[in-house]
N, C-alpha and C positions, 0 to 999 in steps of 0.2 A: 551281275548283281540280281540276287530276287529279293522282293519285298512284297510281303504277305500281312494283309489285314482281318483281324477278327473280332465280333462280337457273341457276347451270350447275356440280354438282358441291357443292360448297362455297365456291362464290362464289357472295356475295348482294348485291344492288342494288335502294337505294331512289330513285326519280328523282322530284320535284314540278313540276308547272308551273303557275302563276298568271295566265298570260296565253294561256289555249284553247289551249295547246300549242303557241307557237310560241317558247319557249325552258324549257329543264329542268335541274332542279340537284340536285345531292344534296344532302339533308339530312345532319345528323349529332346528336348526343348533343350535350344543352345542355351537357356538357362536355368537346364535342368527341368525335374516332374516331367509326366506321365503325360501322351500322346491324347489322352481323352477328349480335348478338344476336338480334337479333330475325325475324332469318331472312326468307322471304321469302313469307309469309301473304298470305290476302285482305285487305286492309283494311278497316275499316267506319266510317262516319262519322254520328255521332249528338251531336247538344249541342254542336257548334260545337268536336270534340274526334275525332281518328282514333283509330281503335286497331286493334294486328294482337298476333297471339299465336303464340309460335315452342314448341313443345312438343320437346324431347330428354330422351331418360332419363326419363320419368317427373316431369319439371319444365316446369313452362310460363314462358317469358320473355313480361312483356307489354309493348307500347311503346306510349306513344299521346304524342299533339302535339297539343297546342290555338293552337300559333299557322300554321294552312296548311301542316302537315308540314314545316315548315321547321327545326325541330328537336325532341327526342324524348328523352323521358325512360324508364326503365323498373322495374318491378314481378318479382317473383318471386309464381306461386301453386304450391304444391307440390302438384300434380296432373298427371294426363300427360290434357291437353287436344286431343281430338281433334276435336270438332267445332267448325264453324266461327263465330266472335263474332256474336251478333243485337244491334241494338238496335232495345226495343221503344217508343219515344216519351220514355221516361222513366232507364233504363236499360241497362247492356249488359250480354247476358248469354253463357253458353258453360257447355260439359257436358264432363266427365270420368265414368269407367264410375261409376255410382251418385252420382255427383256434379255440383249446380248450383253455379256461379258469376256474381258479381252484384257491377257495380258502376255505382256513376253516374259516373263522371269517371275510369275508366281506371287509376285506381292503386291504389284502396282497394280489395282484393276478399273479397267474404265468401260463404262457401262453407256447403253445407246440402249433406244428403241424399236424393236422390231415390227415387221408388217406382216401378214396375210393377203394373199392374193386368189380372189377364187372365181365364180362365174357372178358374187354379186359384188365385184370391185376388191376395192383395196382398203385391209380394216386394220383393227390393233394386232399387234403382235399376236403368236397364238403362243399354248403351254407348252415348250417343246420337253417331250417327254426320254424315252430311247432316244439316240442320235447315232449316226456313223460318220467319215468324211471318207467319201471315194478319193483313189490315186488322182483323178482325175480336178480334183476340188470341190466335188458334186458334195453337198449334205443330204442323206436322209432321215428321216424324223417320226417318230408317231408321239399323237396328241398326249401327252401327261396329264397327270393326274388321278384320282380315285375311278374305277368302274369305268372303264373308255375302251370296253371290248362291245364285239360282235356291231350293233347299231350306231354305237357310240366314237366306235375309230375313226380317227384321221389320222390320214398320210401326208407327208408335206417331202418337199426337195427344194433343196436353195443352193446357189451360185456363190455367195454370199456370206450366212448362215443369219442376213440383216432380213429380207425379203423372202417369205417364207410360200410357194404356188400348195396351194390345198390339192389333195390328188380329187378328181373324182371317184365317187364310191364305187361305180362301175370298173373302174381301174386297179383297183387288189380287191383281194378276197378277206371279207371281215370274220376274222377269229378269236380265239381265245388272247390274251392279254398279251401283248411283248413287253418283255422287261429287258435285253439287250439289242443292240443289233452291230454286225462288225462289216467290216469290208473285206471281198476278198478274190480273188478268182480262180474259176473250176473250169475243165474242159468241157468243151461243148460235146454233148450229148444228147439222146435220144429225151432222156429226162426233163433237161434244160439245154433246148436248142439255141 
């Protein structure tokens, strides 16, 4: 199954296809009309169930489809949801500033508070921006939101994804903007020992 999302402006499109891509259809709302709610996120697919999550105004629309994108239901969480949906085996989850969100099946979502942990103790949650989940259950994170490059970066990793340890700045190299980050692994080399 691939499913492919797109915007140009305020036009958004959802297209599925079920046969390695040699024909595509739009889905729609099990009661019918246009995917536009739900805007044109990453997708993520866990538990035999997709889900994308459209954030405006400080409201997150959530959509997800358990029969092959073919058609889609949606949730309201009242968060402005900027980082991207994980699913961790069991679970999907997604970060608003000081705030985790948690669901198994895409509609029901239950929301907690998160922390920071750094060398001046234990604060609010921070804005978890990019995220990944290691095989391992490790999270990694950088700070979201507008201009949080170069001076401005933070690095974070959680056990969790509740209790967020701040990296020190000595500890990565602060650069240009990340907007994804994935998990993965490479042979060890000379490169990356």
């Amino acid at each position: 199954m691939f499913l492919v999302t797109a915007q140009d402006g305020s036009n958004y499109d959802f297209q599925y296809s079920s046969d390695r891509g040699e024909t595509w259809h739009r889905p729609a709302f099990t009661d019918g009309g246009r995917l536009d709610p739900c805007g044109a996120p990453h997708p993520v697919y866990g538990g035999g169930i997709f889900v994308v999550a459209n954030n405006v105004n400080g409201t997150t629309t959530v959509c997800r489809s358990d029969d092959g994108a073919q058609t889609w239901t949606s949730s309201v969480v009242n968060a402005s949801v900027e980082a991207r949906i994980v699913w961790t085996g069991t679970e999907f989850m997604m970060w608003s500033p000081g705030g985790v969100h948690r669901s198994t099946d895409g509609i029901t979502w239950t929301s907690a508070a998160t922390q920071t942990r750094n060398d001046a103790g234990v604060s609010g949650g921070p804005n978890i921006g990019p995220v990944a989940r290691g095989e391992n259950g490790t999270f990694v994170a950088q700070r979201g939101g507008w201009q949080v490059w170069y001076d401005s970066q933070r690095l974070y990793r959680s056990t969790d994804g509740v209790v967020w340890d701040e990296l020190l700045p000595s500890n990565f190299k602060h650069g240009h903007p990340i907007t994804m980050m994935a998990e993965g692994w490479v042979e060890r080399s000379a490169a990356c020992p």
